[in-house]
C-alpha positions in Angstrom: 99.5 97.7 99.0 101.9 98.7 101.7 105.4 99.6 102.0 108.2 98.0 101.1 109.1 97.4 104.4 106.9 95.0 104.6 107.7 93.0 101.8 108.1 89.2 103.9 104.4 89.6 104.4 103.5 91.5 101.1 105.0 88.1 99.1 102.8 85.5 101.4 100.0 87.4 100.6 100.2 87.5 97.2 101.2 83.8 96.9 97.8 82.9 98.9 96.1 85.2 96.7 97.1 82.9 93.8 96.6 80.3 95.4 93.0 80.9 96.3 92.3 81.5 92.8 92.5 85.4 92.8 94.2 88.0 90.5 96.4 90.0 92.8 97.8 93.5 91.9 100.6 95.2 94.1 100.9 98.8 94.6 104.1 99.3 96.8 104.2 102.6 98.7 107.5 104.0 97.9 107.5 106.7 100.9 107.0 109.8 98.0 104.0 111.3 99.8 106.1 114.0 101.2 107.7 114.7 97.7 104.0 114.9 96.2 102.9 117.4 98.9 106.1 119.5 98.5 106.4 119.7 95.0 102.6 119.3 93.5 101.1 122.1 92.2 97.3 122.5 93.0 96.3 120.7 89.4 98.4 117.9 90.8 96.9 117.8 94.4 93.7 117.9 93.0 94.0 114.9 90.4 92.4 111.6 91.2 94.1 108.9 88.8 92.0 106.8 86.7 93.3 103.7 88.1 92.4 104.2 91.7 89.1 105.4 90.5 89.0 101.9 88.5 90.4 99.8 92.3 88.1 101.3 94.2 84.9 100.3 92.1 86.1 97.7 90.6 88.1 95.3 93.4 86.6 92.9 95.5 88.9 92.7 98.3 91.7 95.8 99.5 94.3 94.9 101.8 96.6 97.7 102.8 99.6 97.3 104.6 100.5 99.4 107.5 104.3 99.9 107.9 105.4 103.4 108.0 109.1 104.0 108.5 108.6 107.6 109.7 104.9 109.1 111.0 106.0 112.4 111.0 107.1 112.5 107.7 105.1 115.3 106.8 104.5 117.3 109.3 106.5 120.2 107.7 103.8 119.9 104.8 101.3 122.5 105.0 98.0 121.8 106.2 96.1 122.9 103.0 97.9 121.2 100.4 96.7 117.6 102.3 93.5 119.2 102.5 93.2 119.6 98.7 93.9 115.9 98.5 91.6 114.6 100.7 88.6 117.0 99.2 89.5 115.4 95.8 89.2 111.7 96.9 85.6 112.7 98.1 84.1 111.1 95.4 86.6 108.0 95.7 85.6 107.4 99.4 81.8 108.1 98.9 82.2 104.9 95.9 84.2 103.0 98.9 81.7 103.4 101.5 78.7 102.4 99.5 80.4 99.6 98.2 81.8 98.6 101.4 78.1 98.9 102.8 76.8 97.0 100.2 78.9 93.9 100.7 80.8 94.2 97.1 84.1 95.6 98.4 86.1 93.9 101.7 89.0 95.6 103.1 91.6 95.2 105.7 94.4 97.1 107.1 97.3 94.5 108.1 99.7 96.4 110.4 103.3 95.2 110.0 105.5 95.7 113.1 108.6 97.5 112.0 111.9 98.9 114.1 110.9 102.6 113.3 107.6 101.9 115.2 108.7 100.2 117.4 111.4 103.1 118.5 108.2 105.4 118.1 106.9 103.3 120.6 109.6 102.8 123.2 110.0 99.6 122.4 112.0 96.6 121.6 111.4 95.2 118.2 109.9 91.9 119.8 107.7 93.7 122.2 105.9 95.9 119.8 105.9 93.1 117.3 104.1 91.0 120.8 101.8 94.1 120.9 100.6 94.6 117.8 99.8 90.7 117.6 98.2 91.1 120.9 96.3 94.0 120.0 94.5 92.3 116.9 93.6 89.3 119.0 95.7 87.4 116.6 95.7 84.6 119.5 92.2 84.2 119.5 89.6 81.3 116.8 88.0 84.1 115.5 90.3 87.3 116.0 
């Protein structure tokens, strides 16, 4: 999944993924995370849906898409409701791990150079776009 941002790259992905025989599913981020943590009540923070239960044991490969318009999106959000969250995806992350560890789950995180970072960043489009490719050896045989 990733953002919608990043939607030049999301559509290559996907049509390699076909192409390499696999069954893709997309799960756009829609930049609600700060509506969930202002609205949810605690039921709702503390609610781990079915299908990520069934992704996360189930999927082979997870490639997420990193391309976040604003990083400080919730820093108005208190503390403890995030908290919640991340104490109910225990369980999730402890089925990640293992199966990471055991070699049945591969994941990547793709960053996607966006203006908003790069402003972030104090730079030009093309310089963080440079930097990011730089900084995952994206130059190199074997990066």
């Amino acid at each position: 999944g990733g953002n919608v941002a990043a939607f030049p790259l999301i559509r290559e992905l996907f049509k390699e993924c076909l192409l390499g025989g696999a069954y893709p599913t997309i799960i756009p981020s829609l930049d609600l995370e700060y509506l969930f943590f202002k609205y949810a009540k605690e039921h709702q923070l503390k609610f781990v849906s079915p299908f990520e239960r069934f992704l996360v044991k189930d999927a082979d490969i997870a490639i997420r898409i990193s391309c976040e318009p604003n990083p400080k999106r919730l820093t108005n959000i208190n503390p403890e409701k995030i908290g919640i969250v991340r104490a109910s995806k225990k369980e999730i992350m402890e089925i990640f791990l293992r199966r990471m560890g055991e070699g049945k789950l591969k994941w990547v995180v793709l960053p996607y150079p966006i203006n908003d970072q790069a402003q972030e960043a104090a730079m030009s489009l093309e310089e963080y776009e440079d930097f990011v490719f730089n900084s995952c050896l994206l130059d190199k045989k074997e990066p």
